[in-house]
C-alpha positions as CSV (number, residue, x, y, z in Angstrom):
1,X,-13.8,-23.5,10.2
2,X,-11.0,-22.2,8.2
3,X,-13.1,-19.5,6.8
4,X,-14.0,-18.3,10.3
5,X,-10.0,-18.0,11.0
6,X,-9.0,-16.3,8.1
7,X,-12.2,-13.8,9.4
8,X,-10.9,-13.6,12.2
9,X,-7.0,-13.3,11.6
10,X,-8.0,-10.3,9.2
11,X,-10.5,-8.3,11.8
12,X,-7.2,-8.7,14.6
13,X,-4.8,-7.6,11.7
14,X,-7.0,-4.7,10.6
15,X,-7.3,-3.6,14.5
16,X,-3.4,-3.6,15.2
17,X,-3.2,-1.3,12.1
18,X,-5.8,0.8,13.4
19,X,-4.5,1.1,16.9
20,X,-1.1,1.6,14.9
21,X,-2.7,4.7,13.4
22,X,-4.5,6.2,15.9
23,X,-7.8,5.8,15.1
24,X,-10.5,6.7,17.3
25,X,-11.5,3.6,19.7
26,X,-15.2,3.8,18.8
27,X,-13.4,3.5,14.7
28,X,-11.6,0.4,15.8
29,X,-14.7,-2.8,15.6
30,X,-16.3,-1.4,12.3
31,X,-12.7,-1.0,11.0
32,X,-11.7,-4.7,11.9
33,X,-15.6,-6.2,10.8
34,X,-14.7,-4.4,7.2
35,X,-11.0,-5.9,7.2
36,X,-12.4,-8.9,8.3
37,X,-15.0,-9.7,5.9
38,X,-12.7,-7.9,3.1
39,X,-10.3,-10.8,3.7
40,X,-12.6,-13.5,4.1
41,X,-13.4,-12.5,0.1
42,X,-10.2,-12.5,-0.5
43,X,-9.3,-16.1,1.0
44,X,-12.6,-17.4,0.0
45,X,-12.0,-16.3,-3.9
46,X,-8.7,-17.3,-4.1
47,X,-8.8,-20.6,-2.2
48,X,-11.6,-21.8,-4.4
49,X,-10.4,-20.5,-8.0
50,X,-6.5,-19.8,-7.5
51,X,-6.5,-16.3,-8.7
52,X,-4.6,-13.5,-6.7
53,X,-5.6,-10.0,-8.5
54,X,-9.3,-10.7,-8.8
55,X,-9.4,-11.4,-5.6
56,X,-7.7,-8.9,-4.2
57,X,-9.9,-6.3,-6.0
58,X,-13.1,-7.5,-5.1
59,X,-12.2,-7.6,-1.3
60,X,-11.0,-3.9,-1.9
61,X,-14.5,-3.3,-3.0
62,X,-15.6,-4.8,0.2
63,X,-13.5,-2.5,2.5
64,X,-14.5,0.4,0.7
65,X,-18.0,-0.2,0.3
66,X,-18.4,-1.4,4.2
67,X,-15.5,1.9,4.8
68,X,-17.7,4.3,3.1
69,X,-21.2,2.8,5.2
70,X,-19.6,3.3,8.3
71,X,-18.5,6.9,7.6
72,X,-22.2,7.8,6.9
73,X,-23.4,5.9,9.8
74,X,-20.5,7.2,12.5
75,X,-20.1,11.3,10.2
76,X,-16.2,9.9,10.4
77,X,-14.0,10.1,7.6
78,X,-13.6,6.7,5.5
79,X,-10.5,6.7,5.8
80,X,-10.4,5.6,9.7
81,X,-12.3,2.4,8.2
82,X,-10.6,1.9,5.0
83,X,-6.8,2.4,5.2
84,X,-6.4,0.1,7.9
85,X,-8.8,-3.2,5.8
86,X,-6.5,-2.3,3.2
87,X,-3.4,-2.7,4.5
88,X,-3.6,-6.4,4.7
89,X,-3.9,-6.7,0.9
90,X,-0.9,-4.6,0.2
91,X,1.1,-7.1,-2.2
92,X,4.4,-6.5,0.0
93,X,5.6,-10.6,-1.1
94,X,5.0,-9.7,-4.5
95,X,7.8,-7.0,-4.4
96,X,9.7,-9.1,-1.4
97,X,9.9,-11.6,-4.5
98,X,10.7,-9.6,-7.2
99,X,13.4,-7.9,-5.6
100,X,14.5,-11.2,-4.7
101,X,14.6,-12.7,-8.1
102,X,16.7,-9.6,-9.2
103,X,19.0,-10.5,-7.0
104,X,19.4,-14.1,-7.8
105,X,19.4,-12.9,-11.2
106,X,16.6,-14.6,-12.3
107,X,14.8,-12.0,-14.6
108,X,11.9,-13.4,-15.8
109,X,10.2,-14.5,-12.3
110,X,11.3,-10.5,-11.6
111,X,9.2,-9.5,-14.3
112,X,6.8,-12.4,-13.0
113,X,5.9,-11.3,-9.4
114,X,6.9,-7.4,-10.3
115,X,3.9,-7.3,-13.1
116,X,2.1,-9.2,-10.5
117,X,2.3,-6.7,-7.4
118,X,1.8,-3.5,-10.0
119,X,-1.6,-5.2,-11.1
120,X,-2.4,-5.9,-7.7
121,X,-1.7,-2.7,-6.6
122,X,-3.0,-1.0,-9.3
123,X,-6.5,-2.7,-8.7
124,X,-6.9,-2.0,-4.9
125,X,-6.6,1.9,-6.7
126,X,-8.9,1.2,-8.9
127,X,-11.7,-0.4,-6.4
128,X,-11.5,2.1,-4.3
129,X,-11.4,5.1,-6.8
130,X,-14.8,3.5,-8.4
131,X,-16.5,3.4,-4.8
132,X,-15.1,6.6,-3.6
133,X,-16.4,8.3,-6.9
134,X,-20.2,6.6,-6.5
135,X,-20.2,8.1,-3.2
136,X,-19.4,11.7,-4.5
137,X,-21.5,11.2,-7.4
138,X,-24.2,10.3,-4.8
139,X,-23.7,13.8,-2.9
140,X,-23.8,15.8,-6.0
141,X,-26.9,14.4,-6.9
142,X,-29.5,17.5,-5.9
């Protein structure tokens, strides 16, 4: 039941950012399954093994993977799909945290949650970077 919650918290998330940027309304249910089922991997993997970055990359694998099907399927850009399942995975505690703990003065928990959020950050980059560049290797191929 939970699992089907947290589905369904990220597919209404992923749809308000969508509507937020103005993607197309026939965008908007393909964008929300991919955020959807991008954070149920990322709930699922880090409520049964207490990681965060692994995680959050292999859910950013998801959305760009699902992102880049329904851009061939719909001749869209993967953006209108992608961005918006994304978004939810942005580590914005991470750096509400770490700004935090500078503040209090507490330096090493900054360097904590701040290495934290770069490494999360730097792996949603890197997922979608490695599916983005099997798609173009795919329409090189003669």
């Amino acid at each position: 039941m939970i699992y089907l919650l947290n589905f369904i918290y990220g597919f209404m998330c992923t749809i308000g950012f969508a509507v937020l940027f103005n993607s197309p309304k026939s965008a908007l249910l393909k964008a929300g399954l991919g955020g959807g089922l991008g954070w149920s991997v990322y709930f699922v993997v880090h409520h049964n093994y207490d990681l965060i970055v692994l995680p959050t990359f292999l859910a950013s694998l998801v959305i760009a993977i699902l992102g880049e099907v329904f851009a061939i399927m719909e001749k869209q850009p993967a953006t209108l799909y992608i961005i918006p399942g994304i978004i939810p995975l942005v580590p914005g505690f991470g750096l509400y945290y770490t700004m935090l703990s500078l503040l209090e003065q507490d330096y090493n928990l900054a360097i904590q949650h701040g290495v934290e959020a770069m490494l999360i950050a730097i792996l949603i980059a890197a997922a979608l970077t490695i599916v983005l560049s099997i798609n173009t290797y795919r329409k090189n191929l003669p």
